[in-house]
Backbone bond lengths (Angstrom), bond angles and torsions (degrees), N, CA, C in turn:
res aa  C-N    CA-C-N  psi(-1)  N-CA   C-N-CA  omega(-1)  CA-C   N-CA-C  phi
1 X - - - 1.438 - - 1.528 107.86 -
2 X 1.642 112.82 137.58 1.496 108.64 174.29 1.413 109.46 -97.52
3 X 0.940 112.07 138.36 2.077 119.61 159.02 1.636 99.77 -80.57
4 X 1.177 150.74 86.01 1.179 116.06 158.20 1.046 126.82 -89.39
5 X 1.501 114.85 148.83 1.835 131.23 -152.83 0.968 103.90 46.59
6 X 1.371 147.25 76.60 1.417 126.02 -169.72 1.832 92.56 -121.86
7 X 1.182 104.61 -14.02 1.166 120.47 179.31 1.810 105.05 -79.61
8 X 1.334 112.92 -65.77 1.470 96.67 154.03 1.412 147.61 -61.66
9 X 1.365 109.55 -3.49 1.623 108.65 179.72 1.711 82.27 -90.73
10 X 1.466 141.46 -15.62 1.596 112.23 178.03 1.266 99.79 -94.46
11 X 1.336 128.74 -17.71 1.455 129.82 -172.67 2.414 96.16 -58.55
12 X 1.679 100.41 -39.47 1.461 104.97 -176.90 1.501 130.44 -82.69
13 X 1.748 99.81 9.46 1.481 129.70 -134.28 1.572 107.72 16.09
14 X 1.317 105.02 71.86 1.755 106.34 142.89 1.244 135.94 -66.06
15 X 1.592 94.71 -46.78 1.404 101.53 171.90 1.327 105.77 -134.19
16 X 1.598 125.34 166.75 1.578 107.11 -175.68 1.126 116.11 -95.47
17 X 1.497 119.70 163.87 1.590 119.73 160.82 1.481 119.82 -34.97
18 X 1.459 112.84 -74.56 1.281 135.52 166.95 1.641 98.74 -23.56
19 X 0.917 163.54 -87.36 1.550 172.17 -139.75 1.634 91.92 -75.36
20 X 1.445 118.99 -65.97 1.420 118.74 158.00 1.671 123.91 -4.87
21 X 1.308 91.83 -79.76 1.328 116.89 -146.88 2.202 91.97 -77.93
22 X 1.531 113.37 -38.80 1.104 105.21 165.73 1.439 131.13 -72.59
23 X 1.273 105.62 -13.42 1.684 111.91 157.82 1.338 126.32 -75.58
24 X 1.149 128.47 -20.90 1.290 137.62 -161.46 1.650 93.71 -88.94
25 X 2.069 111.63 -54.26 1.352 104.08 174.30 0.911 138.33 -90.72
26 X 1.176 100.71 24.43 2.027 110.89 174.82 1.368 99.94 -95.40
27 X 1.506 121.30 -52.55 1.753 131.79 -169.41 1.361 88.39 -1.46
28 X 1.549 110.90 162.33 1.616 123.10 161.87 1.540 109.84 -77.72
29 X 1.160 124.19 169.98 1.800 105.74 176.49 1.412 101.46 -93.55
30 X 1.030 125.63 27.37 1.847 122.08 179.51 1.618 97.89 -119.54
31 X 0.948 100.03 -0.16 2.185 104.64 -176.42 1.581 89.79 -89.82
32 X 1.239 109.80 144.08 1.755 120.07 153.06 2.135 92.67 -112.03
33 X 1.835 86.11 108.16 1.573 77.35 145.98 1.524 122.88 -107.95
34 X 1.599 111.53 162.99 1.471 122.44 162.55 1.338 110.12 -125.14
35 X 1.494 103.73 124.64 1.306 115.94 169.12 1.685 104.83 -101.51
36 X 1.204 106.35 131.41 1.653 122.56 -170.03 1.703 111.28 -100.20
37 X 1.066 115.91 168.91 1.898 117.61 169.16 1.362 122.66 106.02
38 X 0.825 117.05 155.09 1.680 118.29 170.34 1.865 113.98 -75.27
39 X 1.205 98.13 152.22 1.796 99.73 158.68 1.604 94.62 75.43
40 X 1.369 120.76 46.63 1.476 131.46 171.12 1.200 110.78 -70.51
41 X 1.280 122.74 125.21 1.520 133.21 -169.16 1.775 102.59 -53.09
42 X 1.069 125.78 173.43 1.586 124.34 167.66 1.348 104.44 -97.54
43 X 1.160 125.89 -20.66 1.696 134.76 179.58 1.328 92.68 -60.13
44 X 1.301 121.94 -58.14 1.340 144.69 -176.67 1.661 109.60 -58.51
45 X 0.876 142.34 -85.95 1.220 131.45 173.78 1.410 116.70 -29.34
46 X 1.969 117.60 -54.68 1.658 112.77 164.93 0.970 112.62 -29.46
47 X 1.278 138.07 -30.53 1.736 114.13 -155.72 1.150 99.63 -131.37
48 X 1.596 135.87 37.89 1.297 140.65 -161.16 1.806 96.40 -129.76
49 X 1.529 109.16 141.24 1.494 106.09 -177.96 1.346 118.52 -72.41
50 X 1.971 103.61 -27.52 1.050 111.65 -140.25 1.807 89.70 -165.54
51 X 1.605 98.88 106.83 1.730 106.58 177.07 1.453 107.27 -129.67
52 X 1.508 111.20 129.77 1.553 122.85 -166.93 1.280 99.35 -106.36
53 X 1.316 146.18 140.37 1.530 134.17 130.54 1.631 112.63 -93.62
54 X 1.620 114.99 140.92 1.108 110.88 165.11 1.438 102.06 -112.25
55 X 1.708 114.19 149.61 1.220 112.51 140.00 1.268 147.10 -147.48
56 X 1.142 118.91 153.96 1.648 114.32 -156.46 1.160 104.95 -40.48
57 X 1.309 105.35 151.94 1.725 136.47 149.34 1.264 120.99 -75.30
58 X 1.431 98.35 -75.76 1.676 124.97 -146.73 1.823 86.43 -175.14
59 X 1.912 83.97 125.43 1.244 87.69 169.01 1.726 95.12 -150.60
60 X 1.548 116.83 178.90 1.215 101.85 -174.72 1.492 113.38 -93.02
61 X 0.959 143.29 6.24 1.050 146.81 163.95 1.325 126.17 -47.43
62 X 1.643 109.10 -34.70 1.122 128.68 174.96 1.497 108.51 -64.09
63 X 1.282 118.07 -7.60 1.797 112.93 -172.52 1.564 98.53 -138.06
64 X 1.728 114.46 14.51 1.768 116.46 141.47 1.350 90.00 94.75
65 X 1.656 125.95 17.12 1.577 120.03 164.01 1.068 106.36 -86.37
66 X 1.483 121.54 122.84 1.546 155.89 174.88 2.286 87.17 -36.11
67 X 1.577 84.02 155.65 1.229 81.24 160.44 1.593 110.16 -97.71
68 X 1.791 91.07 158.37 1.607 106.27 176.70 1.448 114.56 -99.08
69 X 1.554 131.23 141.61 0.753 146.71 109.92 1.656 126.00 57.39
70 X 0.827 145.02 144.09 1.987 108.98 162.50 1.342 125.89 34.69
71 X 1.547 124.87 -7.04 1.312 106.38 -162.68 1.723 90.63 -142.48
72 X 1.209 111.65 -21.49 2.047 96.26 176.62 1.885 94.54 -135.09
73 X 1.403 121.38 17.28 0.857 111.83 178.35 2.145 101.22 -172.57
């Protein structure tokens, strides 16, 4: 299952940590979740198997191409 931004909708309190953090440890152990977004709680990372950061390179934005579709949104 994906969260996406789920990490930023608590970063805006959309939703809370607390609700977070009890979803994450209930999952079944046969679920892979991903929680997506910037500004990931540290509570959140503790209890995570597996935390990636990416960060940009080069993107086109930098040369005023609109975002696309499927691919920045």
């Amino acid at each position: 299952m994906i969260l996406d931004e789920i990490n930023y909708a608590v970063n805006l309190n959309l939703i809370s940590l607390d609700d977070v953090l009890k979803l994450v440890k209930s999952k079944p152990d046969n679920m892979d979740l991903v929680l997506t977004g910037n500004y990931a709680k540290e509570e959140v990372i503790e209890i995570a198997d597996l935390v990636t950061e990416m960060k940009e390179i080069k993107h086109p934005f930098q040369k005023g191409i609109k975002a696309k579709k499927g691919i920045d949104f």
